[in-house]
C-alpha positions as CSV (number, residue, x, y, z in Angstrom):
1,X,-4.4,7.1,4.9
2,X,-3.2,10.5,4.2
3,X,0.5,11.1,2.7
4,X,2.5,14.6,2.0
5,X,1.3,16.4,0.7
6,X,-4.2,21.9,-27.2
7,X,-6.5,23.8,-29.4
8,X,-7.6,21.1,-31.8
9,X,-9.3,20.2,-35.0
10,X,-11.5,17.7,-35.2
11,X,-9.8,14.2,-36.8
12,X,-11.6,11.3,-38.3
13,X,-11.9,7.4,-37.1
14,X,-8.6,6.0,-36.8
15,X,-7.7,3.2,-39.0
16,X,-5.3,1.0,-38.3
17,X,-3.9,-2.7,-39.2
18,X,-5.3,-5.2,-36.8
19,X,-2.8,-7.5,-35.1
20,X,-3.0,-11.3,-25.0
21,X,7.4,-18.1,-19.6
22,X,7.9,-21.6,-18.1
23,X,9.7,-22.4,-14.8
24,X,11.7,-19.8,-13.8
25,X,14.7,-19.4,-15.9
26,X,17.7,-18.4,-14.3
27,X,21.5,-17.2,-15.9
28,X,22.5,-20.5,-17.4
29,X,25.8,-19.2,-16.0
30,X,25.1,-17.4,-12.4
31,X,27.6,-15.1,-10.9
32,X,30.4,-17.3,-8.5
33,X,33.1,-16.4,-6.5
34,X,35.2,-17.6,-8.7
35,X,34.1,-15.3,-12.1
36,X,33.3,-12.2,-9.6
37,X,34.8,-10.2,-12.5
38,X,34.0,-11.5,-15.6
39,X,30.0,-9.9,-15.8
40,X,31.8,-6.5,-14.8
41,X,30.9,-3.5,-17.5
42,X,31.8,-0.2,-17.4
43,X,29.9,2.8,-18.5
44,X,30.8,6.4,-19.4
45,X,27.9,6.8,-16.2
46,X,29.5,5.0,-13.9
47,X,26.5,2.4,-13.6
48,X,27.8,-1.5,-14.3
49,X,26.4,-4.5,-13.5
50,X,27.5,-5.6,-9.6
51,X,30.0,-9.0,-9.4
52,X,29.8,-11.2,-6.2
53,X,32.6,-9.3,-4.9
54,X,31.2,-5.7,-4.5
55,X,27.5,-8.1,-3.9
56,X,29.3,-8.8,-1.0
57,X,30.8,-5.4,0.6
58,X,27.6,-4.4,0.0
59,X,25.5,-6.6,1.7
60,X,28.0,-6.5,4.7
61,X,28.2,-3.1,4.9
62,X,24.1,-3.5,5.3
63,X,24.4,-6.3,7.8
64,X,27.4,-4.5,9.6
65,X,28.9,-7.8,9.4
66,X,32.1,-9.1,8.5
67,X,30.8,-12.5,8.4
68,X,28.0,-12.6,6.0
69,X,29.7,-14.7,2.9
70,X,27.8,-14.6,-0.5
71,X,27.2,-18.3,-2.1
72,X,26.2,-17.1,-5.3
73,X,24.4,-14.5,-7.5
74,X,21.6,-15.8,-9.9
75,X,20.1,-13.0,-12.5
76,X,16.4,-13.4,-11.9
77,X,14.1,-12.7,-15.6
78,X,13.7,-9.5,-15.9
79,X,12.1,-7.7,-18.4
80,X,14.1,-4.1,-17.5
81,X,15.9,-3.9,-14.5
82,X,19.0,-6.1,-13.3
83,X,17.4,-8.2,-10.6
84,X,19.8,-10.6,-9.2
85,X,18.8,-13.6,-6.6
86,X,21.8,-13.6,-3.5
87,X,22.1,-16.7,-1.7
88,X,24.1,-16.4,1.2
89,X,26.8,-19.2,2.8
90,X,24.0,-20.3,5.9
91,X,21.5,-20.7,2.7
92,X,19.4,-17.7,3.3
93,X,18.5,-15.7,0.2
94,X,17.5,-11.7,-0.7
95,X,17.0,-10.0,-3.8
96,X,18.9,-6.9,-5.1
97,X,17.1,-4.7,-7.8
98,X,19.7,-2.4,-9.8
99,X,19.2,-0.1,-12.8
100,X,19.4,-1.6,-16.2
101,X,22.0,-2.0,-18.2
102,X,24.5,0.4,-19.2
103,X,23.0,0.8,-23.1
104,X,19.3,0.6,-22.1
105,X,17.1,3.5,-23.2
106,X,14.3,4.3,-20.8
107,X,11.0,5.7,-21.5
108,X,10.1,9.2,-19.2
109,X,8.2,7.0,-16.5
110,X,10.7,4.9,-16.3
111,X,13.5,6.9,-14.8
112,X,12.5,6.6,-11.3
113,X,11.5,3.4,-10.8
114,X,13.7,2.0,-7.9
115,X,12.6,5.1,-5.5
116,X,9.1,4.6,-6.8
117,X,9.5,0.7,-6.0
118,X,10.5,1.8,-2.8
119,X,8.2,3.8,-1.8
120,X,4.9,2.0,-3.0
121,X,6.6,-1.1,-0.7
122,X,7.2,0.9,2.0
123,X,3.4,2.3,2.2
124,X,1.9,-1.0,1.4
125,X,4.0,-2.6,4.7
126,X,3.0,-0.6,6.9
127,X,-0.8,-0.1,5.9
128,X,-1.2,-3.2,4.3
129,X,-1.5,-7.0,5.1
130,X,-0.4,-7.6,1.2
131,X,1.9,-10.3,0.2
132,X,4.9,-8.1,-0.9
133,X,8.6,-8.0,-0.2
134,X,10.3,-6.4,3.1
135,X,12.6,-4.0,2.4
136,X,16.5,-4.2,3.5
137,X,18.1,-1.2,2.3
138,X,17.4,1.2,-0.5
139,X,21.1,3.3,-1.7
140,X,20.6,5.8,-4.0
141,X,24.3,6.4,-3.9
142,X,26.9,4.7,-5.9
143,X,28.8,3.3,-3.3
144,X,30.0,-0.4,-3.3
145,X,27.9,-1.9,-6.5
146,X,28.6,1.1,-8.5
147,X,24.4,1.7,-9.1
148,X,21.8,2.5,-6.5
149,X,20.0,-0.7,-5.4
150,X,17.1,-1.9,-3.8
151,X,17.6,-4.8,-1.4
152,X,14.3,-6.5,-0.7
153,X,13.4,-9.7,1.3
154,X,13.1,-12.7,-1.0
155,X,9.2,-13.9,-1.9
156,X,9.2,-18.0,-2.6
157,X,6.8,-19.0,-5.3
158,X,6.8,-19.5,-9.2
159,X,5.7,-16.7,-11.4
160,X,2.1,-17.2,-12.6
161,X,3.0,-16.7,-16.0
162,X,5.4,-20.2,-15.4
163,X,2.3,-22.2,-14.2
164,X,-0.8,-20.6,-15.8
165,X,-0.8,-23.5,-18.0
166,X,-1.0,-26.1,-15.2
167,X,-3.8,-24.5,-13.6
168,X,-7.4,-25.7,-13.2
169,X,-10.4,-23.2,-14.0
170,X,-11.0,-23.6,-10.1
171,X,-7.5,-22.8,-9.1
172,X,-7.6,-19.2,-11.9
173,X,-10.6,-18.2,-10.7
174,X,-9.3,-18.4,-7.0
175,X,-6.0,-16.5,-7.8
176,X,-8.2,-13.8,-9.6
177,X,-10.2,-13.4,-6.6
178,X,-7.6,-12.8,-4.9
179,X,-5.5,-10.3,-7.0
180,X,-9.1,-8.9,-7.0
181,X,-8.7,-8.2,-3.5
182,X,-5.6,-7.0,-3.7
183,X,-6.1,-4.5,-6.2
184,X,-8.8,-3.2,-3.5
185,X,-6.7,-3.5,-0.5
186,X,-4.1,-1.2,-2.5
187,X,-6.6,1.5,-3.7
188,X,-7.7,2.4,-0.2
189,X,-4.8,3.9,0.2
190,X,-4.9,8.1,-0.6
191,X,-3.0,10.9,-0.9
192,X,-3.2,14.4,-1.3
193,X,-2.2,14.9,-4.8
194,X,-2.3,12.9,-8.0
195,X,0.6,12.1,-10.2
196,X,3.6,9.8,-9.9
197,X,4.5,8.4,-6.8
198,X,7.9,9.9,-6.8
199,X,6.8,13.0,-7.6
200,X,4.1,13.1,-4.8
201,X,6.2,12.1,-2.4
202,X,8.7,15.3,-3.3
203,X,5.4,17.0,-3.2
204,X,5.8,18.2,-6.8
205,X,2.2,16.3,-7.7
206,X,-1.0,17.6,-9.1
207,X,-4.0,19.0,-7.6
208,X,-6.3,17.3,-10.8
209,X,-6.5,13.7,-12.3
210,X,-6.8,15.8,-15.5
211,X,-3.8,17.3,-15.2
212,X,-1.5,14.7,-14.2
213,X,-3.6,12.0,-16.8
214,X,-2.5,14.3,-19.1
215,X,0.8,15.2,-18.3
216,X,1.4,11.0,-18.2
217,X,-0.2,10.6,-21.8
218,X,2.1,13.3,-23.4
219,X,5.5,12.0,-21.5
220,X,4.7,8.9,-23.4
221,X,4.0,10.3,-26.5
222,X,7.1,12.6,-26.5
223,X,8.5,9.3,-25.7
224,X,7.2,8.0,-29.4
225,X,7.9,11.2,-31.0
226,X,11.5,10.9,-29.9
227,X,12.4,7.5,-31.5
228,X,9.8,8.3,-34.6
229,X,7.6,6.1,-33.4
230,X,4.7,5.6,-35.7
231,X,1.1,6.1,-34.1
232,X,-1.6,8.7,-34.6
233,X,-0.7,11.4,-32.4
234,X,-2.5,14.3,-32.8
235,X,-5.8,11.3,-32.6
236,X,-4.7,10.6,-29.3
237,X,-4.1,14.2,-28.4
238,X,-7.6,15.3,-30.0
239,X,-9.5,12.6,-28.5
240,X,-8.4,12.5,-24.9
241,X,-8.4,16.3,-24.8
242,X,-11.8,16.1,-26.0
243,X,-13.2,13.8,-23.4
244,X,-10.6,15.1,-20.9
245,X,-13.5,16.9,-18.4
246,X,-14.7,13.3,-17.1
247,X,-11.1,12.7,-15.6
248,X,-12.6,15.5,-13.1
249,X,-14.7,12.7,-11.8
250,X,-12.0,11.6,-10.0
251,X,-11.4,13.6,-7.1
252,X,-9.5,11.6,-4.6
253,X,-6.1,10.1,-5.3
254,X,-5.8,6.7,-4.9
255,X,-2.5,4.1,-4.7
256,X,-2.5,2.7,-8.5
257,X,0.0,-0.4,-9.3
258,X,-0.4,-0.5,-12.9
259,X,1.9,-4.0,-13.2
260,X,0.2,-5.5,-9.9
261,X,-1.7,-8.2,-12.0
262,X,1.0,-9.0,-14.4
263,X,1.9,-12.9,-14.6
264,X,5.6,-12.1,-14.1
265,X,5.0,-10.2,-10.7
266,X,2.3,-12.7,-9.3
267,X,4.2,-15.4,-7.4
268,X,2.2,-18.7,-6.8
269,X,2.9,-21.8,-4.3
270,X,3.7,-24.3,-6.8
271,X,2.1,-27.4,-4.6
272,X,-1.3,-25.3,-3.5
273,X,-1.1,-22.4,-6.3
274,X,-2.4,-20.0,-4.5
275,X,-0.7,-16.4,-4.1
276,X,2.4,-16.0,-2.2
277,X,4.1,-13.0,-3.2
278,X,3.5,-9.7,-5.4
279,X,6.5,-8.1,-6.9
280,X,7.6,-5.4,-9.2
281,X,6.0,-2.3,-8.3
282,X,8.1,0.1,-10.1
283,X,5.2,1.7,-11.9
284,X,2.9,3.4,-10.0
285,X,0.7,6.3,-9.7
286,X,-1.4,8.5,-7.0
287,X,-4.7,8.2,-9.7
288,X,-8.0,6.5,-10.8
289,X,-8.5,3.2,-9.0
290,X,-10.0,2.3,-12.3
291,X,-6.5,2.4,-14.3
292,X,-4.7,-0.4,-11.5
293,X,-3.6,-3.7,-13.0
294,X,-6.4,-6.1,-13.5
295,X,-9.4,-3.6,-14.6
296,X,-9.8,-4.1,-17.7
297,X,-9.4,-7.5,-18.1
298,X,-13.4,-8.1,-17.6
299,X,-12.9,-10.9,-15.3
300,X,-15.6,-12.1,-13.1
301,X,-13.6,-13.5,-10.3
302,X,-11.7,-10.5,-10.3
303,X,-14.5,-8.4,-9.6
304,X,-16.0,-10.6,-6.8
305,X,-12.5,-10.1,-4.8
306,X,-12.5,-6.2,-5.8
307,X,-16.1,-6.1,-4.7
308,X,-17.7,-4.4,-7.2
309,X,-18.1,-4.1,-10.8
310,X,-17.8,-0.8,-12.1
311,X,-20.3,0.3,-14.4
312,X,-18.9,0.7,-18.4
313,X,-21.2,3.7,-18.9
314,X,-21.1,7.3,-19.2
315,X,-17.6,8.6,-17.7
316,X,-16.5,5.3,-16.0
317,X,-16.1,4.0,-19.6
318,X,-14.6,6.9,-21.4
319,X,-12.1,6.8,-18.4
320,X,-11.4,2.9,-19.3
321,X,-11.2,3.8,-23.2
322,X,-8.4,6.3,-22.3
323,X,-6.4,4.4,-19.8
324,X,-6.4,1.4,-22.4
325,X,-5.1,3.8,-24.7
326,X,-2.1,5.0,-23.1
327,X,-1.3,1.4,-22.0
328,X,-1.3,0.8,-25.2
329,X,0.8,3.6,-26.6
330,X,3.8,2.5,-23.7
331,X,3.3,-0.9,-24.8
332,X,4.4,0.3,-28.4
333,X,7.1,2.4,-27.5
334,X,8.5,0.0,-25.4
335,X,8.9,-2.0,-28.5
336,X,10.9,0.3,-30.3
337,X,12.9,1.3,-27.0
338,X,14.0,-2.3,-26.7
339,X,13.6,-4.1,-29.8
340,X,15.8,-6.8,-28.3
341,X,13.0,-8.4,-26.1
342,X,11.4,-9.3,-29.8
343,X,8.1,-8.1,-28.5
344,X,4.9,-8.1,-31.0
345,X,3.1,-4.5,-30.7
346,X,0.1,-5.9,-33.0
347,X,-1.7,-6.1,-30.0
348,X,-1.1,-3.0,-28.0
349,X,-1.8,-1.6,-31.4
350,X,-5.4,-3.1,-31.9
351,X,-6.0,-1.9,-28.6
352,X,-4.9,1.5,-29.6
353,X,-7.2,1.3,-32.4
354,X,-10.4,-0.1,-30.6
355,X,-9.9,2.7,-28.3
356,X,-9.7,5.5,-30.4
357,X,-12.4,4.4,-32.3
358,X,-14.9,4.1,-29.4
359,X,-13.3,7.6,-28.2
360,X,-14.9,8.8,-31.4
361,X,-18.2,7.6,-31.8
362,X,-19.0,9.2,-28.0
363,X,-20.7,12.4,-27.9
């Protein structure tokens, strides 16, 4: 499917220090009626988190009716945005994703992510049979919650990250083959340029892989350099520059959900634990097939639902070693964005390292 349309020296090996969620938690204190107020906060932006009250309007204003009566407001875990579970009074249920907190700092990618959410759901409803949220209403505005919101259709299920641990080998293996499917069902899908999907969708996208590759690895590293992020820049820069013609390879712009396969946006039927819902497509690109969630993970199942195997030689594998790179490098910076989520970058970090190094030994 068709949509609108450095100079360098060379650098050593990089060395580095070496360093892969139980049932669903909700607010031990969910939004009522009666505290509509009390989670209220104000910012010198205007965005706040929403109280039943203004849940309410809102949702009426949607429904254009006057008697739609919200039950209650549960915040859903989250690891950036405000997502908040609404049950209504007749016991139906939606979810409304809002932008995050007042004092959160967001990385460059990240400043689009509701529109981007919305349009990656909107393409993959209509071209898609894919387990993934309807959507109700999408307000950029700030009009009755105060934030732009994204009002999707609630997916049952537990979170695969809640019952990995109760899983048998049989049961992983046939939740890989499916995300394995998934992942192919979603990179069917094409464009006309490469590049974010918010950006390609305001036709403001890139002709190249290389160029918007590139353009995504030094956001993120401008990212680091802004907080004083420690990491081997001008490696990274040297190395993927270096290696940068095989991102040419790529000459057709696929649908890439980078998150797609993470355990907090898989949704599993707790009694069959099989898939019933994908969620949380804020992040995603017009790119390589080979950078969507899931590929690097070497997983056989996987594979037999994607239906292939691509080959780690040549360019396919340079490709790999540079998308495990910059995953790596956001998975750092996100650390020092939001040192409150008490994440260990040890890992990200080895990955970094690994990367690099193999970057360096190719010809």
């Amino acid at each position: 499917m068709h949509l609108p349309s450095l100079e360098m020296a060379v650098y050593p090996v990089v060395t580095m220090g070496h360093g892969r969620h139980r049932r669903r938690s909700l607010d031990p204190h969910p939004i009522s009626l009666c505290s509509a107020r009390s989670q209220t906060s104000s910012t010198s932006s205007g965005v706040r988190s929403p109280d039943v009250s203004s849940i309410q309007k809102a949702i009426r204003s949607v429904f254009r009716s006057s008697r739609l009566t919200v039950q209650q407001a549960e915040r859903l875990p989250g690891r950036l945005y405000q997502v908040l579970l609404v049950t209504l009074a007749d016991g139906s249920s939606l979810v409304l994703k809002c932008p995050p907190i007042y004092n959160t700092r967001l990385l460059r990618h990240e400043k689009h992510g509701l529109e981007t959410e919305r349009r990656t759901l909107d393409i993959l409803r209509k071209s898609t049979q894919l387990p993934v949220p309807d959507i109700i209403k999408y307000d950029r505005q700030r009009g009755s919650l105060g934030c732009p919101f994204l009002m999707v259709s609630h997916m049952p299920g537990r979170h695969l990250c809640e019952l990995s641990p109760e899983l048998s080998p049989a049961e992983r293996r046939t939740v890989d083959r499916s995300l394995g499917a998934y992942v192919r069902a979603i990179t069917t899908l094409s464009s006309q340029q490469f590049g974010p999907v918010h950006q390609v969708y305001a036709e403001k996208g890139h002709s190249s892989w290389k160029d918007a590759f590139l353009a995504l690895l030094e956001a993120v590293l401008r990212d680091a350099e802004d907080m004083a992020v420690t990491i081997p820049y001008d490696n990274v820069r040297y190395h993927v520059r270096r290696h940068a013609e095989c991102l040419s390879e790529v000459t057709r712009p696929r649908l890439v959900a980078l998150d797609v396969c993470d355990p907090q946006n898989v949704l599993l039927d707790e009694r069959t634990k099989k898939i019933t819902g994908l969620v949380g497509f804020t992040n995603a690109i017009w790119g390589d097939p080979l950078m969507s969630g899931g590929m690097t993970d070497n997983n056989d199942a996987f594979f037999e639902g994607f239906g292939e195997c691509p080959l780690q030689t040549g360019g396919v594998r340079t490709r790999l070693l540079m998308y495990t790179a910059y995953r790596a490098i956001v998975q750092v910076v996100v650390r020092f964005y939001r040192p409150h989520l008490s994440v260990d970058d040890m890992e990200a970090r080895r990955s970094l390292t690994y990367a690099l190094n193999e970057l360096a030994r190719m010809p």
